[in-house]
C-alpha positions in Angstrom: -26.5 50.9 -36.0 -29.5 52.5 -34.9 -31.1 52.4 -31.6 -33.6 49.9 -32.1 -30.8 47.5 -33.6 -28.6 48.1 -30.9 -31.6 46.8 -28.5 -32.4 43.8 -30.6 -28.3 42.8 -30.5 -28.6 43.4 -26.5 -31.7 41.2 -26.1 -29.7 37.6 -26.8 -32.0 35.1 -25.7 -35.4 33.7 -26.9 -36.6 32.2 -23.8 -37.3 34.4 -20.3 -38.0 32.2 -17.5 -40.3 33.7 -14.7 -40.3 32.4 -11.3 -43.1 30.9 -9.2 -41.7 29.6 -6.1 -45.9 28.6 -5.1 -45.8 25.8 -7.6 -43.4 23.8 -5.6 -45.4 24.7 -1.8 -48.6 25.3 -1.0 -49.0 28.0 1.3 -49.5 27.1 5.2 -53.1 28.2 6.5 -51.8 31.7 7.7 -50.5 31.8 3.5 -46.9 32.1 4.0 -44.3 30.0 3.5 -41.0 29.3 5.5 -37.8 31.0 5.1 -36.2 27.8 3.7 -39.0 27.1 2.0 -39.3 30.3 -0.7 -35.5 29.9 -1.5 -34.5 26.3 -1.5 -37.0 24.8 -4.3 -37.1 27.8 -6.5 -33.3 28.5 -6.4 -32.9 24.5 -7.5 -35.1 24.8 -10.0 -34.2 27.3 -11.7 -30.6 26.3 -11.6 -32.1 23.1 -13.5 -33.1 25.4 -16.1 -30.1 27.3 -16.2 -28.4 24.1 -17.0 -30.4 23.2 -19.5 -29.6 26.8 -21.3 -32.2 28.9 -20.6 -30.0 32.6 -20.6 -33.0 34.9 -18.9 -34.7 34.3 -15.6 -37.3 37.0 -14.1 -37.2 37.5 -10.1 -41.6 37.7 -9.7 -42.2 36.7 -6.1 -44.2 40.0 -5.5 -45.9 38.8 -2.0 -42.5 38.6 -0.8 -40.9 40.7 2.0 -38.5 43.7 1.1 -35.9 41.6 3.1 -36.8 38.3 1.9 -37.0 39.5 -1.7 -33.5 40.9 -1.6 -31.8 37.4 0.0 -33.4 35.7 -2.7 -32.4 38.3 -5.4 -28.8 37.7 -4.0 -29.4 34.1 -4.4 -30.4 34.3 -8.4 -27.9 36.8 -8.9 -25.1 34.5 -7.9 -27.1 32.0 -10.0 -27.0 33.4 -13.0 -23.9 35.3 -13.1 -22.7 31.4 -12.9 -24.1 30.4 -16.0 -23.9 33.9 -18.0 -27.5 34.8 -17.6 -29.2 37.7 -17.4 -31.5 38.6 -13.9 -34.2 40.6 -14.1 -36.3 41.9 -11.2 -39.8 42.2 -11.5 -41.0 45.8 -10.8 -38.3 46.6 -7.7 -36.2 48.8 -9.4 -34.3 49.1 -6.0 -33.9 45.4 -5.7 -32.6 45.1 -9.3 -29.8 48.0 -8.7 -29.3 46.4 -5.2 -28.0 43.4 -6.7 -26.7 44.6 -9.6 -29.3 42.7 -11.9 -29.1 43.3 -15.3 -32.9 44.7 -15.7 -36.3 45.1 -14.1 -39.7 43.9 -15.6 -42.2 46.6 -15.4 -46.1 46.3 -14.6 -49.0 49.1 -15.8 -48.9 49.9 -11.8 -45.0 50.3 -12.1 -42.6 53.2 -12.4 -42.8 54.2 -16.3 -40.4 53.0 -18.2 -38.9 56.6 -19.7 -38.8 57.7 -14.9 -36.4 54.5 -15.0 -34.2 55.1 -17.3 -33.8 58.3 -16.1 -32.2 56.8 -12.9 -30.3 53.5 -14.3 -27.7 53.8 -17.0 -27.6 52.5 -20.7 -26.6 49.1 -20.0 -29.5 48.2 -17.6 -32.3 46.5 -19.6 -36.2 47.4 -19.4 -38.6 45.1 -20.3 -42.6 45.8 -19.9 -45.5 43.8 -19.5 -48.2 44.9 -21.8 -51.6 43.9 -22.7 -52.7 45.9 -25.8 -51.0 47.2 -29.4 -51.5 50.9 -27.1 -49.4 49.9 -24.1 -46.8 47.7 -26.0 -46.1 51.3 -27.9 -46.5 53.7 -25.1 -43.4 50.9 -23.3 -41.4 50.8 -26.2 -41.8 55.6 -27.1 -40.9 54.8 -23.2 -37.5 53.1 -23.9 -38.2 49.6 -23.0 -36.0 46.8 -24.2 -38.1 45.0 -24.8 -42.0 43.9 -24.2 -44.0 41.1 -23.1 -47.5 40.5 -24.8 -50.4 38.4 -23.9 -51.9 36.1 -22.4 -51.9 34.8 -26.0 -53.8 31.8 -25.1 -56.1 30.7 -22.4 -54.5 30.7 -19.4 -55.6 30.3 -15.4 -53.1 32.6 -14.4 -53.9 35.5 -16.8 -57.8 34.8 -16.2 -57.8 38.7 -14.7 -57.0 40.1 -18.4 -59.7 38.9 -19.6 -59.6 36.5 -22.8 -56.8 35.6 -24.5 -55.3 38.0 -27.5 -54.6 35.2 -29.6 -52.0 34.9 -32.7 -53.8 37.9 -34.9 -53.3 40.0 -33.0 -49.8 38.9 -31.6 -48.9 39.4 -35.5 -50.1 43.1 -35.2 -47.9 43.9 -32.4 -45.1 42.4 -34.0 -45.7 44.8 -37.1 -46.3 48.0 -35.2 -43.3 48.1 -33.1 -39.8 47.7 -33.5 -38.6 46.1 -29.8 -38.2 42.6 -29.6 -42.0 40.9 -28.5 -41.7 38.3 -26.1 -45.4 35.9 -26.6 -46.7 35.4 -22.7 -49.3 33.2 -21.4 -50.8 29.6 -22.3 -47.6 29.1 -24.5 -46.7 25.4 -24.7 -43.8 23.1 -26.6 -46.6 22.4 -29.4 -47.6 26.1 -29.3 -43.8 27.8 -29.8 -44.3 26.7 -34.4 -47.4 28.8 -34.5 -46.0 31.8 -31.9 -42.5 32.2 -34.1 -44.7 31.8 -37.5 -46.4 35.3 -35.8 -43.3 37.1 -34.9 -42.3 36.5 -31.7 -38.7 37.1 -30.6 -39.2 34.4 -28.1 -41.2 33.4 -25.3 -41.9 33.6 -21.5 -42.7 31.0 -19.7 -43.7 29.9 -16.1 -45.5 26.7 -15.5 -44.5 24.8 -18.8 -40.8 24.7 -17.4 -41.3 24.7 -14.0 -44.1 21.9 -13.7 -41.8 19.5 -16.3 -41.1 16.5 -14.9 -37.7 17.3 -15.9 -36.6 20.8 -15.6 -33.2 20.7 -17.5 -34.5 19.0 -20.6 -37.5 21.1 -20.5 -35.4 24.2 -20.8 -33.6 22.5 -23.5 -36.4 21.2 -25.6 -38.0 24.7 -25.5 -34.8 26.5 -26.6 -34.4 23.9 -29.6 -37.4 24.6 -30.9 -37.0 28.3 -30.5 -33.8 28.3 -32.2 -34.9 25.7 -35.2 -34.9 27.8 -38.4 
């Protein structure tokens, strides 16, 4: 098997889950929030998920204290490990082989993806965030995993990137590289038919899980229709 099937056997899920722990508390007027506050909600919710069989949850608090980051990563470590998930840490490469995550999610402003893999061994997974058919190549010549594209749709979260890529060239991507593509941004329920019909290994989601009304059969509607041939 060659290396890029060996990555696509060691990337086993369809749906990567990143946190938000704002959506369940607003921030006080000094915009923090409490100790018990940033690990209670988001370490129950995402167990929710986990329940409902989501296999792939991303640590993103980035305004988070060193400390603070690494009780949580303990946390979702223990969490996962629970329900045979993978953890990855987003860009804290010494967070991620702190608690013996199983990857870290790498930013344009993070460590390149070819300077981490120079420190972590084979087994540790990379995945990148990437915006263009340029950076989704440079991350996978780098050795990532895998890659995240988008926003693919309109999204207030992604507003910064500017407009949304949209399924064209989401196809492209798909075409020109060989790492699993993981759509990001704006991707709903009703969206998930048109993302697979592009390409898409899977998707990563934020708000369409965590905002449900019911977590756990969120999770498990999403993965259904990810896995219906």
């Amino acid at each position: 098997m060659n290396d890029e099937g060996r990555k696509s056997k060691r990337i086993n899920f369809k749906l990567y889950l990143i946190t938000d722990r704002k959506i369940f508390h607003r921030p006080s007027r000094k915009g923090t929030l409490s100790p018990r506050d940033f690990t209670s909600s988001i370490v129950n919710a995402v167990e929710k998920a986990l329940k409902g069989g989501v296999k792939a949850v991303q640590l993103r608090e980035k305004d988070l204290s060193t400390r603070q980051l690494l009780k949580l990563a303990y946390r979702m470590r223990e969490l996962t490990e629970k329900f045979d998930a993978k953890l990855f840490i987003n860009d804290r490469l010494d967070i991620a082989l702190a608690v013996s995550a199983d990857g870290v999610h790498l930013t344009q402003n993070s460590m390149p993806a070819d300077a981490v893999r120079r420190v972590v061994k084979k087994a540790f997974l990379i995945g990148v965030s990437t915006h263009s058919l340029k950076e989704a190549r440079q991350a996978e010549e780098a050795g990532a995993d895998f890659v995240t594209f988008g926003p693919v749709y309109r999204t207030s979260s992604k507003l910064r990137y500017g407009r949304p890529l949209g399924l064209n060239v989401l196809k492209r991507i798909v075409k020109k590289i060989k790492a699993p593509v993981f759509a990001i941004g704006g991707i709903k329920s009703g969206r998930i038919k048109d993302v697979k019909k592009a390409g898409a290994s899977g998707v990563a989601m934020i708000s369409e899980i965590f905002k449900a009304a019911g977590i756990q059969n969120k999770a498990n509607e999403i993965i259904n229709l990810l896995e219906d041939r």
